[in-house]
C-alpha positions in Angstrom: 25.8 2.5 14.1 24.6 1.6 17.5 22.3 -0.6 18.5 19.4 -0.4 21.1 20.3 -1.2 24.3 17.6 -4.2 25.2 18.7 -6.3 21.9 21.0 -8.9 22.0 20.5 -10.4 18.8 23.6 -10.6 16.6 24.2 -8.6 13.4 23.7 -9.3 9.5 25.9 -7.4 7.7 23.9 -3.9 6.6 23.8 -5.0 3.0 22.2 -7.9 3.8 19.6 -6.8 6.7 18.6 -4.2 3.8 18.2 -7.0 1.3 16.1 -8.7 3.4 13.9 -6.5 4.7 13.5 -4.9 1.5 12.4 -8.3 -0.1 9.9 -9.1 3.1 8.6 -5.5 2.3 8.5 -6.2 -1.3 6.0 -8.9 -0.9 3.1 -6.0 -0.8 3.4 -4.3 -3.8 4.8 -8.1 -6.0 1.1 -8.6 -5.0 -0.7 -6.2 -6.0 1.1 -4.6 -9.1 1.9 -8.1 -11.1 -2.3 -8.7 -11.0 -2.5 -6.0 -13.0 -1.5 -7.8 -16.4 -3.5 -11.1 -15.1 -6.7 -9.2 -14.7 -8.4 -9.5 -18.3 -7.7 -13.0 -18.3 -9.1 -13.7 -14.8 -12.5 -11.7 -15.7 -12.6 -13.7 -18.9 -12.0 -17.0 -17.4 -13.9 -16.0 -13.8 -16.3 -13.8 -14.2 -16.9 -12.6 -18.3 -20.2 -11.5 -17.5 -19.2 -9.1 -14.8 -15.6 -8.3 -15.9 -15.0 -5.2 -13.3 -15.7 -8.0 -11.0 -11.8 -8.9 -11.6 -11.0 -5.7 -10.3 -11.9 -7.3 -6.7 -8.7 -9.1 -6.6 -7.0 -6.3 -5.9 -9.3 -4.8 -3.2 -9.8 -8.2 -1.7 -6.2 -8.9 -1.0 -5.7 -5.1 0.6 -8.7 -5.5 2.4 -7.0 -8.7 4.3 -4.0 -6.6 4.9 -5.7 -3.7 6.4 -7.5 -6.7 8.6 -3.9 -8.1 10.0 -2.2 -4.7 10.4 -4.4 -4.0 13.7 -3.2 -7.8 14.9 0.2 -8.5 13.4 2.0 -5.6 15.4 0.9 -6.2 18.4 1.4 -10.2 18.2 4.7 -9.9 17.2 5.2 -7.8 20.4 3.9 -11.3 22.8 5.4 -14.0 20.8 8.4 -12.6 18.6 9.0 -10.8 15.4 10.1 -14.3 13.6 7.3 -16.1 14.6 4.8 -13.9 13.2 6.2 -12.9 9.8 6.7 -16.8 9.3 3.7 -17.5 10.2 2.0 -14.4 7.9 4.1 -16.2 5.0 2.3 -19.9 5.7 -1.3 -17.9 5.6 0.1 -15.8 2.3 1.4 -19.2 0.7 -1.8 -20.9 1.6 -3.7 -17.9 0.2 -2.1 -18.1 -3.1 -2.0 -21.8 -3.9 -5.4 -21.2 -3.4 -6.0 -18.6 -5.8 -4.1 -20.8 -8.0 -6.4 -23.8 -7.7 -9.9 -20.9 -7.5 -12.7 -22.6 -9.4 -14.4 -19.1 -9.3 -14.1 -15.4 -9.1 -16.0 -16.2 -5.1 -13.0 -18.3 -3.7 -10.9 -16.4 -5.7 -11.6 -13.3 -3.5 -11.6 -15.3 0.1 -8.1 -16.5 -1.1 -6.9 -12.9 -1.6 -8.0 -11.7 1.4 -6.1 -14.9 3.5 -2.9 -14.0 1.3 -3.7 -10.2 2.6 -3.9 -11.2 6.2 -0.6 -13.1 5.7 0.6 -10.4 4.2 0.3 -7.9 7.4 3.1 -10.0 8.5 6.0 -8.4 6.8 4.3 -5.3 6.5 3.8 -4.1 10.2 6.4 -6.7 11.6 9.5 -6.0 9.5 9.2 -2.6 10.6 9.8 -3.3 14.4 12.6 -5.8 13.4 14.1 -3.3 12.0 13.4 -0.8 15.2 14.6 -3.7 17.4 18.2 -3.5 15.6 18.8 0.2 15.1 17.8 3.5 16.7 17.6 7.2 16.0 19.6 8.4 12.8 21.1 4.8 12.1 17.3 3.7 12.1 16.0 6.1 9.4 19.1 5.5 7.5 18.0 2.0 6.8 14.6 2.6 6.2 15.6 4.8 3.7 17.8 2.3 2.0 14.7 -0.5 2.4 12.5 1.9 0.9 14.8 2.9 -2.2 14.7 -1.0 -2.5 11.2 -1.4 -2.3 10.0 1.4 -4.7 11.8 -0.7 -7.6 9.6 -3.4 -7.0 6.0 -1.5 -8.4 7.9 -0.8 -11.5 8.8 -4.0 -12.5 6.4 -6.2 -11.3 3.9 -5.6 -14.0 6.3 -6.6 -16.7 7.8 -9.7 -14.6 3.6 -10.9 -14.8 3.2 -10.3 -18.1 6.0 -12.3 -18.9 4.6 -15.2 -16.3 1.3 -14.6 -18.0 2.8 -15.1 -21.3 4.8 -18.0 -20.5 2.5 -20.7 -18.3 -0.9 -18.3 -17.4 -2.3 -16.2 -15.3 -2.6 -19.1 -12.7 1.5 -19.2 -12.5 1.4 -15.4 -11.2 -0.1 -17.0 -7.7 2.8 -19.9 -7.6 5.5 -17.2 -8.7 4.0 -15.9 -4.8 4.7 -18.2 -3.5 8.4 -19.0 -4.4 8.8 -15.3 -3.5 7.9 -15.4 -0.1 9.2 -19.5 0.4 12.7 -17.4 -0.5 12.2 -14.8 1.6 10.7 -16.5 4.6 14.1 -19.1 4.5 16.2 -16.1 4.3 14.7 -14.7 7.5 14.5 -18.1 9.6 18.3 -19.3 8.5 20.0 -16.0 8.6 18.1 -13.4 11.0 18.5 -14.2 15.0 15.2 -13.3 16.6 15.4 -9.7 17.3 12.9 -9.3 20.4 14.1 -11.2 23.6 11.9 -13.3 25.3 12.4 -11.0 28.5 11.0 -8.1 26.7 7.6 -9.7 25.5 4.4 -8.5 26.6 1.5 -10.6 26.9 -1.1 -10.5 23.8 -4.4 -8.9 25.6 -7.4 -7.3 23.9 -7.5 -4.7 26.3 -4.8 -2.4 25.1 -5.8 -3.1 21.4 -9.1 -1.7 23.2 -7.6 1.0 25.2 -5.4 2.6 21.8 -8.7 2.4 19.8 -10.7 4.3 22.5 -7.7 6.9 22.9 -7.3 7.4 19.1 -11.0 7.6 18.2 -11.6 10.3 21.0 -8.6 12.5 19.3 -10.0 14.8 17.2 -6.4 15.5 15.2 -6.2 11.9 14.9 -9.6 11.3 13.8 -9.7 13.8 11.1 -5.5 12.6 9.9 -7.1 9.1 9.6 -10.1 9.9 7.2 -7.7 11.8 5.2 -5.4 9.0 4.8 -8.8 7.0 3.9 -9.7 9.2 1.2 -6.1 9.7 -0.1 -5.7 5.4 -0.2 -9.0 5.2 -1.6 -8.0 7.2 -4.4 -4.9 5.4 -5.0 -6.7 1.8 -4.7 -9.4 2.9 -6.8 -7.1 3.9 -9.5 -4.9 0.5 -9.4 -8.1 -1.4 -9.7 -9.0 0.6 -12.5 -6.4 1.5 -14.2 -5.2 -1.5 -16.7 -8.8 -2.1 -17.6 -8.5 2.2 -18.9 -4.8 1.1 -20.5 -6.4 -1.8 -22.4 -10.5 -0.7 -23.1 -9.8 2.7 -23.1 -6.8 3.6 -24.8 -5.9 0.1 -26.5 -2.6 -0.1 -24.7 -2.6 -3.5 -23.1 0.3 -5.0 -24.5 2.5 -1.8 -23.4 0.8 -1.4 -20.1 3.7 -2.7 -17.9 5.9 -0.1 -19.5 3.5 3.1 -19.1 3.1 1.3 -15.3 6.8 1.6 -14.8 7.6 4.9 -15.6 4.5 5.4 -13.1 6.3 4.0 -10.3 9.0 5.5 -11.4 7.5 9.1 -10.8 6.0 8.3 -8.1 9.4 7.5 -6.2 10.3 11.0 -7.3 7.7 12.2 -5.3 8.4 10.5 -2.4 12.2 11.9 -2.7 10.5 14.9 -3.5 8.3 14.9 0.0 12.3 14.1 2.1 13.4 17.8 0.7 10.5 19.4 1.4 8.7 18.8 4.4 11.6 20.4 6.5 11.3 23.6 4.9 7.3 23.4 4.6 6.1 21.1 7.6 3.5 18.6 7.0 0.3 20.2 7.1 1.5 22.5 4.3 2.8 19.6 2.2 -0.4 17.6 2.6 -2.7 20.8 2.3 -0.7 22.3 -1.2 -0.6 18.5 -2.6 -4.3 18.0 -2.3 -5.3 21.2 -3.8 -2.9 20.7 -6.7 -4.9 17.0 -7.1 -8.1 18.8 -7.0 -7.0 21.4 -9.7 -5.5 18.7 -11.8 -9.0 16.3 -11.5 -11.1 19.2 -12.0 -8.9 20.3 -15.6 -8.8 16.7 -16.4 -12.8 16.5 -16.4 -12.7 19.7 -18.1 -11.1 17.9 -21.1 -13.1 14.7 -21.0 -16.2 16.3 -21.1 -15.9 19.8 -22.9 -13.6 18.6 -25.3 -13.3 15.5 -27.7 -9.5 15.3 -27.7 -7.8 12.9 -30.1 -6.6 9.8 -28.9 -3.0 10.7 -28.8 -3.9 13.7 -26.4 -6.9 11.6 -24.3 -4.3 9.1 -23.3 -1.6 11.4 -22.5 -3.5 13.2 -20.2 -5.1 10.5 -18.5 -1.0 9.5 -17.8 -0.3 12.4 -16.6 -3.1 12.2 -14.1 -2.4 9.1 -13.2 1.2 10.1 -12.2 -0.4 12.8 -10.1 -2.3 10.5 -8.0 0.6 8.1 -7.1 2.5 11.3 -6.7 0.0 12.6 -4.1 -0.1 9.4 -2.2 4.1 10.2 -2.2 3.4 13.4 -0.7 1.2 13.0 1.7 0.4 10.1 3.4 3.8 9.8 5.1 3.2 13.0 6.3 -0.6 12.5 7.5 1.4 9.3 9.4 3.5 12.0 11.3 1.0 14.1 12.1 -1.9 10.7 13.5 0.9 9.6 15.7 2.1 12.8 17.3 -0.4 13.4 20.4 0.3 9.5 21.1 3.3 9.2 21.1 3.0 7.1 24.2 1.2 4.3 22.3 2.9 4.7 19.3 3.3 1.5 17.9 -0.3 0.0 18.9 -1.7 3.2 17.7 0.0 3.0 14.2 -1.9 -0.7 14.3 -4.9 1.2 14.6 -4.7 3.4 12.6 -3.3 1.5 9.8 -6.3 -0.6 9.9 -8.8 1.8 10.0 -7.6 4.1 7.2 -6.7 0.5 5.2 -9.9 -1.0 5.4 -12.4 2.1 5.2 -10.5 2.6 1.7 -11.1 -0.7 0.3 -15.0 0.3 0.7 -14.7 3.4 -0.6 -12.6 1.8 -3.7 -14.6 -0.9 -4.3 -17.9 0.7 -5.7 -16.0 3.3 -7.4 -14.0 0.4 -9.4 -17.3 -1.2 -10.3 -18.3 2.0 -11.6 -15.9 1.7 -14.9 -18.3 1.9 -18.0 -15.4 2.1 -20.6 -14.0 5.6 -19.7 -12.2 7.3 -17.3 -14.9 9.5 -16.2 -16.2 7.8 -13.3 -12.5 7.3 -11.7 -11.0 10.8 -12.2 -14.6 12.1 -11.1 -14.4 10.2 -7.7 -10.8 11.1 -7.2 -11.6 14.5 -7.5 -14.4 14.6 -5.3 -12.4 12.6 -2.7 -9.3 14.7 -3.0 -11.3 17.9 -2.4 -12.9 16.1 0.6 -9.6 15.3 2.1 -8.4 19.1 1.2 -11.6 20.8 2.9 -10.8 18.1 6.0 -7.2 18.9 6.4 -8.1 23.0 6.2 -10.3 22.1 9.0 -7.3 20.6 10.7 -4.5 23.1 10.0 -6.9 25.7 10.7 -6.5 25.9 14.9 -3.1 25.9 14.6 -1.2 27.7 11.7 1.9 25.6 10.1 5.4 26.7 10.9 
């Protein structure tokens, strides 16, 4: 492994960069995924007369991420990678001894949203720590270790806050947060050297933040990759927010939810796996392209059955599982892909521009999500009926894309 040229900082051991990075990265998805359980008990407590209200908590916090992604990067780049993600993990502590201490479903959400914005931290930064230390093949090597690391964490972290739930409360999930990211914040500041020299830094200004958005707004490839990212998140935000209340109302499956949830995640990894020993031999506009039409089949077939049909229960909830697993599937395949593709003409900006885009497609999501969410009357008709028309939207957009230029 070599290490690029400009660092000087010294080297953790690879096991225990991994570790690291795959714990700051794991503070994401430890967010969002242990809610789940907690969200019934919230609404009841919160909000009982508007119970899809709860659903908000996950939105909320995502929408404060999307926020800090267009910042975080490009801080980090002025004042240090350390600095940054330490001081995300003060605004995500802050944020969820907050949420802890919420008197109402109102502060409740403007807590989430601080704990996103902290969040951003580890997201964007840990990234270009780990760009700092390694290049080329070495690089992509240990991404691909974090992200093994990291995908464990959605399937467990339902079942680790149930078990919280169970124990003290749903108010213990938010101080469980913040021992998570106390542990890994100390891990970082005691054991990782700062990885950007001071030499190397760049000034914080608005203008180039300015300069990427005006450059990435007036690229039509890039314009049309970042609404089908939107429309691909918002399907997969939509149906986290939704999804327990469908487990629990729906089917009457609440107490086994974590379990279904895990062999979710599970799949979902595959998919991802699935996407590394593809996209060589099909490119990425053919991956994202056959993976949305596939969703829009599977949507349209699954509405077929809810509406023409009156399936038992046994059969109604199996395919609603199988559904869901196609939608985290589809994120898998396609929005590492739609990444590739947004950041190829600017290649000269790359790393503001991934700040941009990041943002945009993060936070245009959320308000796509959010009303379809709200939408839940007791079925899953108005969530596989949104994904569907969303997935065909981002199908019909990406033919418009690949159409100029045919894949190879």
């Amino acid at each position: 492994m070599t290490a690029a040229p400009a660092t000087v900082a010294p080297r953790l051991s690879q096991t225990e960069f991994i570790a690291m990075m795959a714990m700051l990265f794991a503070t994401i998805a430890f967010s969002i995924d242990s809610m789940l359980p907690a969200l019934p008990r919230i609404a009841a407590d919160l909000t009982p007369d508007t119970p899809n209200a709860a659903q908000l908590i996950i939105t909320s916090f995502v929408l404060g991420m999307g926020i800090g992604t267009l910042f975080t990067g490009p801080l980090s780049d002025s004042f240090g990678r350390k600095p940054v993600i330490i001081g995300g993990a003060v605004l995500y502590c802050l944020g969820a001894i907050l949420c802890w201490a919420a008197p109402s479903i109102e502060t409740m959400l403007a807590a989430r949203l601080l704990q996103g914005l902290g969040a951003a931290g580890p997201r964007v930064v840990s990234l270009a720590m780990v760009r700092d230390l390694y290049n080329g093949r070495a690089m992509a090597r240990v991404v691909s270790f974090v992200m093994m690391v990291f995908m464990l964490v959605p399937a467990i972290a339902p079942l680790l806050g149930s078990f919280i739930i169970i124990w003290a409360g749903w108010r213990a999930v938010f101080l469980t947060f913040v021992v998570f990211a106390t542990v890994a914040t100390l891990w970082l500041a005691l054991r990782q050297a700062e990885t950007l020299p001071a030499r190397l830094r760049r000034p914080f200004r608005f203008s180039p933040l300015i300069a990427a958005l005006r450059e990435v707004l007036a690229n039509r490839v890039i314009v049309i990759s970042i609404m089908v990212q939107t429309l691909t998140y918002a399907c997969l935000f939509a149906t986290l927010s939704s999804t327990q209340q469908i487990f629990g109302d729906t089917f009457g499956r609440a107490d086994n939810f974590p379990f279904w949830f895990a062999l979710i995640s599970v799949m979902a990894g595959c998919g991802s796996l699935l996407n590394a020993t593809l996209v060589m031999r099909l490119g990425m506009h053919r991956m994202v392209s056959t993976t949305l039409a596939g969703q829009v089949v599977v949507s349209g077939v699954m509405l077929g059955l809810m509406i023409g049909i009156d399936l038992p229960d046994a059969l109604a909830f199996s395919a609603y599982l199988v559904w869901t697993i196609g939608v985290f599937v589809m994120v898998s395949l396609t929005i590492g892909n739609m990444n590739a593709i947004a950041l190829e003409p600017v290649g000269h900006i790359a790393g503001m521009a991934s700040s941009v885009i990041g943002a945009i497609s993060t936070v245009a999501s959320v308000a796509l999500a959010v009303p379809v969410g709200l939408l839940f009357d007791g079925t899953p008709l108005p969530l596989v009926s949104s994904v569907a028309v969303m997935a065909l939207a981002a199908l019909l957009l990406m033919r418009s894309l690949v159409a100029p230029v045919p894949s190879k």
